[in-house]
HTML snippet that shows the backbone in 3Dmol.js (N, CA, C, O; Angstrom):
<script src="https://3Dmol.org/build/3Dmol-min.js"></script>
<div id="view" style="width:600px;height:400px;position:relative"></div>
<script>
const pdb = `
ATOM      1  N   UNK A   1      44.774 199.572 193.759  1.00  0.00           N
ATOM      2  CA  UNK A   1      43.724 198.843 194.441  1.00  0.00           C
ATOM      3  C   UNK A   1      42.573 199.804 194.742  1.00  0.00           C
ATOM      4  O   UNK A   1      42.683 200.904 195.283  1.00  0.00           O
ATOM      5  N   UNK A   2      41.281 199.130 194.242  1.00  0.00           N
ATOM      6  CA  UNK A   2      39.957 200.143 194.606  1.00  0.00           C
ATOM      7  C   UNK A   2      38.975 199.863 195.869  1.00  0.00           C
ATOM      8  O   UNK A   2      38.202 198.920 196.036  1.00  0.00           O
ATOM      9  N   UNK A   3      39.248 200.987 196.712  1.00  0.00           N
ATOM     10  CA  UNK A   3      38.388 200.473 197.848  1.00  0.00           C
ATOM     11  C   UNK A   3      36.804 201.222 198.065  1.00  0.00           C
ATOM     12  O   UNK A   3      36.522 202.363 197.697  1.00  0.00           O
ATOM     13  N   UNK A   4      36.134 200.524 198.567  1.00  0.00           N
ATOM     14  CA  UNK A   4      35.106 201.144 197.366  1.00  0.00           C
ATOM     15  C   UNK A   4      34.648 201.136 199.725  1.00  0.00           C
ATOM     16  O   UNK A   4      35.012 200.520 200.728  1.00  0.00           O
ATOM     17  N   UNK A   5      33.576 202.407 199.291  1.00  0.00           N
ATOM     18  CA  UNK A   5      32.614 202.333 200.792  1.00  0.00           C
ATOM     19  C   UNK A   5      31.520 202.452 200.314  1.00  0.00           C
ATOM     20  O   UNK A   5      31.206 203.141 199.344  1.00  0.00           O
ATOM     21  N   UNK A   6      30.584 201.512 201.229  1.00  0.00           N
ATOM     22  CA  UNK A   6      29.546 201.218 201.299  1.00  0.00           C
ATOM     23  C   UNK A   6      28.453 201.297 202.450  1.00  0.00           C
ATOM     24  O   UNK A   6      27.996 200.336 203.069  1.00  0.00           O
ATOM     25  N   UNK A   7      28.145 202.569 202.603  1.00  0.00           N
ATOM     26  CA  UNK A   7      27.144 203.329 203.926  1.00  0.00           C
ATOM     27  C   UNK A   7      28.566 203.161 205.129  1.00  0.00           C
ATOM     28  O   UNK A   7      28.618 202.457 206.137  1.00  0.00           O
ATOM     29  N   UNK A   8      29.679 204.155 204.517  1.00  0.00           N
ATOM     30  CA  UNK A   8      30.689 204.361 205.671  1.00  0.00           C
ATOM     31  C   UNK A   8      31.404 203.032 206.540  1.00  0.00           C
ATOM     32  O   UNK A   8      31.685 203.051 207.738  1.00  0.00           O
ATOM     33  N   UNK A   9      31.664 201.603 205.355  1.00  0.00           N
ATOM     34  CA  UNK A   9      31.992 200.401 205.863  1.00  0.00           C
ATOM     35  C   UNK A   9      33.412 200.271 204.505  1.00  0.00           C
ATOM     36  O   UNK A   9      33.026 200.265 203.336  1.00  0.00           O
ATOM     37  N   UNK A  10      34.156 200.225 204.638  1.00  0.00           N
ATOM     38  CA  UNK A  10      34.978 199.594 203.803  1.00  0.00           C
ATOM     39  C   UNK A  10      34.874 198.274 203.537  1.00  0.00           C
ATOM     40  O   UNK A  10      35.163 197.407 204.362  1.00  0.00           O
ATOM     41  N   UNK A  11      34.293 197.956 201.921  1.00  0.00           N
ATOM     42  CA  UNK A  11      33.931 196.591 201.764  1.00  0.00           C
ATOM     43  C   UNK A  11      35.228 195.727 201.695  1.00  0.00           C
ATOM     44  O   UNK A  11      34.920 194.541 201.570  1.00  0.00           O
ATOM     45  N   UNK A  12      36.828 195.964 201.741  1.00  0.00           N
ATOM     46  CA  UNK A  12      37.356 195.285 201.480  1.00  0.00           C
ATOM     47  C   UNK A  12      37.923 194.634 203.178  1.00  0.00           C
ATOM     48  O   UNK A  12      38.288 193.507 203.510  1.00  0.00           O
ATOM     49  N   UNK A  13      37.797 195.783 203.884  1.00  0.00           N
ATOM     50  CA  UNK A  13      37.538 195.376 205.275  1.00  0.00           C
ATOM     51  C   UNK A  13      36.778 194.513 206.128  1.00  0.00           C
ATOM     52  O   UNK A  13      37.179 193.811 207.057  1.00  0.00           O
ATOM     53  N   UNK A  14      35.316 194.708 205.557  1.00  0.00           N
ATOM     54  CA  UNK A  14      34.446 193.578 205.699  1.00  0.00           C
ATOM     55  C   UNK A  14      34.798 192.558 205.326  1.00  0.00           C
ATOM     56  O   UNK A  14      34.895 191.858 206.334  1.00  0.00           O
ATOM     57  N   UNK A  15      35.173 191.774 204.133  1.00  0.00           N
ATOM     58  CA  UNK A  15      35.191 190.610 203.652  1.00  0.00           C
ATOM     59  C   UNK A  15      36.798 189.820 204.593  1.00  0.00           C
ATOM     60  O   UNK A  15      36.997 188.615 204.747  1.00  0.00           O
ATOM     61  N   UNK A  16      37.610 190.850 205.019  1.00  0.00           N
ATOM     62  CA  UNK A  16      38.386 190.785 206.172  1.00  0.00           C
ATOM     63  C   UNK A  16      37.377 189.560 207.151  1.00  0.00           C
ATOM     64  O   UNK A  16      37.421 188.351 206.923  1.00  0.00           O
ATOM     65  N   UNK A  17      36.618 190.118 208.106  1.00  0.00           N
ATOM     66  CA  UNK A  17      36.052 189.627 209.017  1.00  0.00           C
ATOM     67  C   UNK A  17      35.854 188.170 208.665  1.00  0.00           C
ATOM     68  O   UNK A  17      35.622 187.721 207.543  1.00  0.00           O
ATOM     69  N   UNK A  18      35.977 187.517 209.769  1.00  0.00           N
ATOM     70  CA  UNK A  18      35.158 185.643 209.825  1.00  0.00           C
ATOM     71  C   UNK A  18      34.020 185.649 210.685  1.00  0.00           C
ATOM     72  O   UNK A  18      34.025 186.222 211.775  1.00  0.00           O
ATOM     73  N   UNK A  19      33.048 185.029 210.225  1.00  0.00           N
ATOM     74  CA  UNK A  19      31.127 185.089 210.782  1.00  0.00           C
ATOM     75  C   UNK A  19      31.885 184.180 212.052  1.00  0.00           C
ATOM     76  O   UNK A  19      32.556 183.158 211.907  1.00  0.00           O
ATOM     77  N   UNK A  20      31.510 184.984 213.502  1.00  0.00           N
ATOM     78  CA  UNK A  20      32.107 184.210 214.691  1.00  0.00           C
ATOM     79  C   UNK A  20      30.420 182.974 215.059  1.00  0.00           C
ATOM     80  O   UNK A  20      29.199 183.062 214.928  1.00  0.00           O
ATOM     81  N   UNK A  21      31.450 181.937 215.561  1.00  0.00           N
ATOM     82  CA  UNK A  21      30.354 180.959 215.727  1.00  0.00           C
ATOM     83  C   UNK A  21      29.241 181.181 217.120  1.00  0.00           C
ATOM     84  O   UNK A  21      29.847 181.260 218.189  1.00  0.00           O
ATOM     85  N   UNK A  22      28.471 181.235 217.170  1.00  0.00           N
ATOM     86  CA  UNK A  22      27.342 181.487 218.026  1.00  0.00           C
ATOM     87  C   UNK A  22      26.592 180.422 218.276  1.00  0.00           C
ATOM     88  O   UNK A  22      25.929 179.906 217.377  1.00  0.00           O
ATOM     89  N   UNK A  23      26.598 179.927 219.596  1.00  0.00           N
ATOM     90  CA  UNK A  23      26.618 178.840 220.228  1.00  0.00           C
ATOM     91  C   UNK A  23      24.665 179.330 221.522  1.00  0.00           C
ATOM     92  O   UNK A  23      24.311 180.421 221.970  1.00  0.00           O
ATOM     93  N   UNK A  24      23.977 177.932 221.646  1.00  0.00           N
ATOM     94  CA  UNK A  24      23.369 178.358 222.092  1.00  0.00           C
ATOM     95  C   UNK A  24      23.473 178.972 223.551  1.00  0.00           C
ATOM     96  O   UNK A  24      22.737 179.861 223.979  1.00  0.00           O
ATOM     97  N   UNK A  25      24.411 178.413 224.185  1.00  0.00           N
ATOM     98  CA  UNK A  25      25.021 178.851 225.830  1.00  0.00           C
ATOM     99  C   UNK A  25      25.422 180.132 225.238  1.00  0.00           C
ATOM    100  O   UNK A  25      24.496 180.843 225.630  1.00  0.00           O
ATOM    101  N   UNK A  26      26.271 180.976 224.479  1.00  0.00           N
ATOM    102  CA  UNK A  26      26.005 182.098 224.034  1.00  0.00           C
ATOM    103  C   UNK A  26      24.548 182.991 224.430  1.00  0.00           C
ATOM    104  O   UNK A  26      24.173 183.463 225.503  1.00  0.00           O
ATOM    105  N   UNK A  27      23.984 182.991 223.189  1.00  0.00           N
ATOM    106  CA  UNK A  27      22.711 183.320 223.061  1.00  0.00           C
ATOM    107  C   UNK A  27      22.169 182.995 224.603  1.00  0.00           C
ATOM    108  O   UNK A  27      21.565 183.962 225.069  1.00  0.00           O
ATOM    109  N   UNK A  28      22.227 182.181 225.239  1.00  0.00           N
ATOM    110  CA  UNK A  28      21.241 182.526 226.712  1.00  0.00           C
ATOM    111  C   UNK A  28      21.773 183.200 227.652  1.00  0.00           C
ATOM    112  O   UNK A  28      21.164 183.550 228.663  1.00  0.00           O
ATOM    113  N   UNK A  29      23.044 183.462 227.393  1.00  0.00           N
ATOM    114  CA  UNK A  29      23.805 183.960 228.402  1.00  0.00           C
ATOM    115  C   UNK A  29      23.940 185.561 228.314  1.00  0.00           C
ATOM    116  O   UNK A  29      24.410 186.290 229.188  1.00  0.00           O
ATOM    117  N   UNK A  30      23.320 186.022 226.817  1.00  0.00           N
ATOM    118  CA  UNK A  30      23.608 186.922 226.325  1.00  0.00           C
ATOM    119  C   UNK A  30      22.169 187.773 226.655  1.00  0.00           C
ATOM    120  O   UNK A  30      22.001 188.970 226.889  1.00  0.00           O
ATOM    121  N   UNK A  31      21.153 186.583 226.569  1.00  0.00           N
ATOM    122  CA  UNK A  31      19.730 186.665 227.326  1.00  0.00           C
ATOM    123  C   UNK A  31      19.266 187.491 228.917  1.00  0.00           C
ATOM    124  O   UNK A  31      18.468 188.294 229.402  1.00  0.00           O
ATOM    125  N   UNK A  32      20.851 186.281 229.363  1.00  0.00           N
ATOM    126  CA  UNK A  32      19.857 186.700 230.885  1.00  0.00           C
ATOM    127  C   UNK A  32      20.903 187.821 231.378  1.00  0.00           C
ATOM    128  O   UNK A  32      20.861 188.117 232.572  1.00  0.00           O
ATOM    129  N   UNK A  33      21.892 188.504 230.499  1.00  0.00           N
ATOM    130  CA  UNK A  33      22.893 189.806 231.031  1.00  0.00           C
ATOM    131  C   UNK A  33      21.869 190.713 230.701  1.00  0.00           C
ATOM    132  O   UNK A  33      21.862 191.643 231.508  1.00  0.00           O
ATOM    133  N   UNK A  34      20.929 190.820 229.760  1.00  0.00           N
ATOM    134  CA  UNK A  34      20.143 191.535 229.101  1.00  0.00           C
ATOM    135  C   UNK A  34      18.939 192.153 230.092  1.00  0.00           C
ATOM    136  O   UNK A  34      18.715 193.322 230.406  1.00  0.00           O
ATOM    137  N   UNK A  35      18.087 190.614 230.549  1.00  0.00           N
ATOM    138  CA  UNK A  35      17.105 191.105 231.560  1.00  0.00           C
ATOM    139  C   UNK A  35      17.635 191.236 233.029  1.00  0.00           C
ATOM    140  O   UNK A  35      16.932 191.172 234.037  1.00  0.00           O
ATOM    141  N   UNK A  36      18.993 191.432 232.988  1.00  0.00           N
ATOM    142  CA  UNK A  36      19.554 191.527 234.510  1.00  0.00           C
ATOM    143  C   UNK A  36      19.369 193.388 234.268  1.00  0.00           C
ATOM    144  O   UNK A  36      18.652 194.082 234.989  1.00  0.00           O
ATOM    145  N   UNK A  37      19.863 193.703 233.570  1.00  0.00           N
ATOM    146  CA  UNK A  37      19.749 195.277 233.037  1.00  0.00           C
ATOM    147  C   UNK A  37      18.335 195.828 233.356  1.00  0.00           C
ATOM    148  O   UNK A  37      17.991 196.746 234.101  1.00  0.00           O
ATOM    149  N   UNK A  38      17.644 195.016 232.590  1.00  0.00           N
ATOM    150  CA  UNK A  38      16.221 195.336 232.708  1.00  0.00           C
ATOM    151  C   UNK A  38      15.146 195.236 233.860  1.00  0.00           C
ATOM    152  O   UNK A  38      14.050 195.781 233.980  1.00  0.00           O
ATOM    153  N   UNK A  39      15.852 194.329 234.690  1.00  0.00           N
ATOM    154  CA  UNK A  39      15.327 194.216 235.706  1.00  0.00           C
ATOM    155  C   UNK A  39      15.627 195.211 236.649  1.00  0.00           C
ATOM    156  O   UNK A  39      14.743 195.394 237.487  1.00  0.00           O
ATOM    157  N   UNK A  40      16.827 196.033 236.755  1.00  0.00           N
ATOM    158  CA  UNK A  40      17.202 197.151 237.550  1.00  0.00           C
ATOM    159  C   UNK A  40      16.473 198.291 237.433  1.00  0.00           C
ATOM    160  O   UNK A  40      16.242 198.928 238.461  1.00  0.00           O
ATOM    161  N   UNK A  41      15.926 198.805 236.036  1.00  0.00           N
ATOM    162  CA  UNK A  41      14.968 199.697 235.677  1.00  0.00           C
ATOM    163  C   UNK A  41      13.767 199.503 235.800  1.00  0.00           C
ATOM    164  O   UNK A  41      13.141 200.555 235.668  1.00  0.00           O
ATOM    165  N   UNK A  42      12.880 198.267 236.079  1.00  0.00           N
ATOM    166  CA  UNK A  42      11.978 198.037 236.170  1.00  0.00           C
ATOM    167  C   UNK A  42      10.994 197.656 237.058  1.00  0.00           C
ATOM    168  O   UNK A  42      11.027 196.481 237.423  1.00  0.00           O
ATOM    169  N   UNK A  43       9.776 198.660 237.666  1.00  0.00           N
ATOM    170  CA  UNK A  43       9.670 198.334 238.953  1.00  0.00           C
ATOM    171  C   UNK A  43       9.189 197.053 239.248  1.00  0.00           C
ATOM    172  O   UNK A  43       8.371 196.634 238.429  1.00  0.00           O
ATOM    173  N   UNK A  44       9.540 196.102 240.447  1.00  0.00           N
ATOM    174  CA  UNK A  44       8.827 194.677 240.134  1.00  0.00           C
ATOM    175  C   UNK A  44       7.598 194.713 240.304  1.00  0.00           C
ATOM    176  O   UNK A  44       7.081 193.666 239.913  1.00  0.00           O
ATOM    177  N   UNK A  45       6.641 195.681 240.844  1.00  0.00           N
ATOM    178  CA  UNK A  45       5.055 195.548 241.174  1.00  0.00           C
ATOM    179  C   UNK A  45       4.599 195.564 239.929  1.00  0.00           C
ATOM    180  O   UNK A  45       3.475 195.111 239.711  1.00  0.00           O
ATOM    181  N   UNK A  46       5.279 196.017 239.024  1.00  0.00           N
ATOM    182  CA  UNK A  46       4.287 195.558 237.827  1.00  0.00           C
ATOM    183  C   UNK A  46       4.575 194.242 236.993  1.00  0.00           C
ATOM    184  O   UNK A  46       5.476 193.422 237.170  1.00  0.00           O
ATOM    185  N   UNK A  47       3.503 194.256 235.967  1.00  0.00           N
ATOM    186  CA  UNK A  47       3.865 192.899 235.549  1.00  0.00           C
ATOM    187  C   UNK A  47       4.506 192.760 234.766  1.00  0.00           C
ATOM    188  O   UNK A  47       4.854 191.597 234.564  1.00  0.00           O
ATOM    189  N   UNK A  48       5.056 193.855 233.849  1.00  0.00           N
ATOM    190  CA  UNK A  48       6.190 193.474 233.201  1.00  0.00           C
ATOM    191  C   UNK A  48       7.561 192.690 234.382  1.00  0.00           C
ATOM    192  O   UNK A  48       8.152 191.611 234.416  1.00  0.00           O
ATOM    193  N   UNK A  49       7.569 193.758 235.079  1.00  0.00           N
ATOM    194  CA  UNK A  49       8.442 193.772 235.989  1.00  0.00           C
ATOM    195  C   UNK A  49       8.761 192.394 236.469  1.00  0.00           C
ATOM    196  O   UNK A  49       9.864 191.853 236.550  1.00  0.00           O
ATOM    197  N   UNK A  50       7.243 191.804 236.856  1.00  0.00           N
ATOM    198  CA  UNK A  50       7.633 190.410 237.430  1.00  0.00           C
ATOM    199  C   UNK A  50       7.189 189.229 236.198  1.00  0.00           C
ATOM    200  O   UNK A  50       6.546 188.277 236.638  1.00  0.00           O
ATOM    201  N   UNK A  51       7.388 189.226 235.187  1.00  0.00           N
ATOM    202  CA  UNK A  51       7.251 188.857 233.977  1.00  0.00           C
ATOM    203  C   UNK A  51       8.695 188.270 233.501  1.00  0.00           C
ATOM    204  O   UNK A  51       8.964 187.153 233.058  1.00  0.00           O
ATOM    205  N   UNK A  52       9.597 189.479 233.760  1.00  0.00           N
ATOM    206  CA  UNK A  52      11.102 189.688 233.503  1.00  0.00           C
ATOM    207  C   UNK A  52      11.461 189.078 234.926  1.00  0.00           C
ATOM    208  O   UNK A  52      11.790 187.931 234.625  1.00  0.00           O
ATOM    209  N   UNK A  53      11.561 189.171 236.045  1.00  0.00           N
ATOM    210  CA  UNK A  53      11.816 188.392 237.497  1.00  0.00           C
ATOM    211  C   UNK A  53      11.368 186.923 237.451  1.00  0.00           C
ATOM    212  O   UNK A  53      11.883 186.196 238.301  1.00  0.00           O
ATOM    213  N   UNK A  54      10.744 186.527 236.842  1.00  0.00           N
ATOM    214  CA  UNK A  54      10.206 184.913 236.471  1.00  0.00           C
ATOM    215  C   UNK A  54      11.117 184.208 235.558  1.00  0.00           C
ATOM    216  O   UNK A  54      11.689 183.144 235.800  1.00  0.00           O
ATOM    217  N   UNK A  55      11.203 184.999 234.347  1.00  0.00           N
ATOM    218  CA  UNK A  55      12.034 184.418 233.392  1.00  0.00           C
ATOM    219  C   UNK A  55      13.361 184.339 233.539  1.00  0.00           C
ATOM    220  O   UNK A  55      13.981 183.409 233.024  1.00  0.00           O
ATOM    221  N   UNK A  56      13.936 185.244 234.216  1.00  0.00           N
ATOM    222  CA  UNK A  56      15.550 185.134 234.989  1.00  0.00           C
ATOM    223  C   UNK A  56      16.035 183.673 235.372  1.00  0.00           C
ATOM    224  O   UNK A  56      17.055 183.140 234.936  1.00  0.00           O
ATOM    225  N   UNK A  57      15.077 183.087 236.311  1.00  0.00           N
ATOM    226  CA  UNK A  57      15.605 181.371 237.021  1.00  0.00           C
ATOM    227  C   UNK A  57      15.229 180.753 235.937  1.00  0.00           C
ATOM    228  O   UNK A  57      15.856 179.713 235.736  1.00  0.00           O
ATOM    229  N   UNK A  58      14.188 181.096 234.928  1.00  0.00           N
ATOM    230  CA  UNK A  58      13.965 179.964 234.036  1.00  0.00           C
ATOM    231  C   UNK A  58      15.648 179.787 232.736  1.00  0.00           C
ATOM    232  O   UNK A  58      16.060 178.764 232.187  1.00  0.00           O
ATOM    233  N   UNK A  59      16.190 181.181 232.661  1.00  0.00           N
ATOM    234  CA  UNK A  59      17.483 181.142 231.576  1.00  0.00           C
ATOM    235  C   UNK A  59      18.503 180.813 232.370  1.00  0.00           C
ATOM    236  O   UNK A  59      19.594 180.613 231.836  1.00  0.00           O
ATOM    237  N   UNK A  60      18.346 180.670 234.023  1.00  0.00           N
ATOM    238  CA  UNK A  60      19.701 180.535 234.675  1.00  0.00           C
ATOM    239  C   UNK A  60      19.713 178.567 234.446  1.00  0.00           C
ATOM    240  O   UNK A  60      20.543 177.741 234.067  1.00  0.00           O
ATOM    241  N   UNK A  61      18.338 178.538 234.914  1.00  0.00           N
ATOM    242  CA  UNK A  61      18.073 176.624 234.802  1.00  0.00           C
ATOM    243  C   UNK A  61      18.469 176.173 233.559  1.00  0.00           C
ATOM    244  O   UNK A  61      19.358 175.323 233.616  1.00  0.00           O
ATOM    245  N   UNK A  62      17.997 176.548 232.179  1.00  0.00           N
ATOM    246  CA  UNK A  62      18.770 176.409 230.742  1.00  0.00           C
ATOM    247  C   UNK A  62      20.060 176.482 230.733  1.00  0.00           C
ATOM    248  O   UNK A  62      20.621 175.519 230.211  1.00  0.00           O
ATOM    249  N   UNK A  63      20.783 177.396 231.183  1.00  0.00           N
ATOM    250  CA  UNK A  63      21.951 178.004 231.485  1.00  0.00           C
ATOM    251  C   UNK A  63      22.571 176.622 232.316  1.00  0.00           C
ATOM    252  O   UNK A  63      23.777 176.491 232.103  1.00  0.00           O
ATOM    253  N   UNK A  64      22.010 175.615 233.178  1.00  0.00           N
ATOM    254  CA  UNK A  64      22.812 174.429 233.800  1.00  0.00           C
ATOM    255  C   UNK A  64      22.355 173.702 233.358  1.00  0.00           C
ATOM    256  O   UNK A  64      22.671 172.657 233.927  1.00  0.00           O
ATOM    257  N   UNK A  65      21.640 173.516 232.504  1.00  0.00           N
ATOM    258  CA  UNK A  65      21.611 172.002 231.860  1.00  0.00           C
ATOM    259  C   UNK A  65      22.372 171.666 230.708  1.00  0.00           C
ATOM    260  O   UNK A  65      22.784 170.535 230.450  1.00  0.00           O
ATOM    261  N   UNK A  66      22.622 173.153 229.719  1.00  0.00           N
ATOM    262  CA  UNK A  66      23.430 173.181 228.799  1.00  0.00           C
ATOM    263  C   UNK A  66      25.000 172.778 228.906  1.00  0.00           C
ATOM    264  O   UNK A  66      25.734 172.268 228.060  1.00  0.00           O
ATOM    265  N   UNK A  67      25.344 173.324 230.697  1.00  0.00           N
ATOM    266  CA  UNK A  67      26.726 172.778 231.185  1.00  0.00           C
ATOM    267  C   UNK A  67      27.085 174.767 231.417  1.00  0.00           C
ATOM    268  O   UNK A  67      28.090 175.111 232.039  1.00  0.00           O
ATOM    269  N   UNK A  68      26.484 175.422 231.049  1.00  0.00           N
ATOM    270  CA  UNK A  68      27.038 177.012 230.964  1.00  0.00           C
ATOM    271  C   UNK A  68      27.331 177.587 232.296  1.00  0.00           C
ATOM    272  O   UNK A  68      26.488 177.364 233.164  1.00  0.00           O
ATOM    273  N   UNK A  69      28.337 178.262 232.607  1.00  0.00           N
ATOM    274  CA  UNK A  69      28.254 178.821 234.150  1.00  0.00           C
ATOM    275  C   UNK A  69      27.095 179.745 233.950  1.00  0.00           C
ATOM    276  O   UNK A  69      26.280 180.027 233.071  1.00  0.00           O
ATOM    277  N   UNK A  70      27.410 180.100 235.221  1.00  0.00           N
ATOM    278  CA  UNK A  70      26.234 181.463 235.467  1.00  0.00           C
ATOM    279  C   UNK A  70      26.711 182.537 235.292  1.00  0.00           C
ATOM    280  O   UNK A  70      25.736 183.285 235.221  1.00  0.00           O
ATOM    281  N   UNK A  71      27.507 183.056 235.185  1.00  0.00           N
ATOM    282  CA  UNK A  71      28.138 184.217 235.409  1.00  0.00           C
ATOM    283  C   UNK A  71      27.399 185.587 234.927  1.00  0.00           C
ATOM    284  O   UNK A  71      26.697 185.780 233.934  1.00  0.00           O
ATOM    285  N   UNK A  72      27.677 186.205 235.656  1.00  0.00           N
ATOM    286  CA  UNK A  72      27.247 187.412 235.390  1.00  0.00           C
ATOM    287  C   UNK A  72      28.021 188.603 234.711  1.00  0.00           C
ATOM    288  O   UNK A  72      27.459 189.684 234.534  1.00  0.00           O
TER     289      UNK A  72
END
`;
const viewer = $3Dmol.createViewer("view");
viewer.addModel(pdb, "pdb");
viewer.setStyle({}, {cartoon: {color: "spectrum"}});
viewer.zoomTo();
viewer.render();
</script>
């Protein structure tokens, strides 16, 4: 059997794997763990800062209409 690598991936390993399904409550949830991070580094007087502090309640509100907890 030939196992061939491809940029340090074993292709017969790869084709192993199943594409996991990604759901949009996913993706927002994956959103607002993201700018929770970002918001700790970032001072709020500026406007990034409160740019990223605005958009937080707007992915938590998506986040309950979809049915998604909040969790952190």
């Amino acid at each position: 059997m030939e196992t061939t690598n491809i940029h340090g991936f074993y292709v017969n390993e790869i084709r192993k794997i199943k594409p996991k399904k990604f759901t949009a409550i996913n993706y927002l949830r994956n959103q607002l763990v993201f700018l929770h991070h970002i918001e700790k580094d970032l001072d709020s007087e500026t406007k990034v800062g409160m740019m990223v502090s605005a958009q937080i309640p707007n992915l938590e509100m998506a986040l309950d209409e979809l049915g998604g907890n909040n969790e952190r």
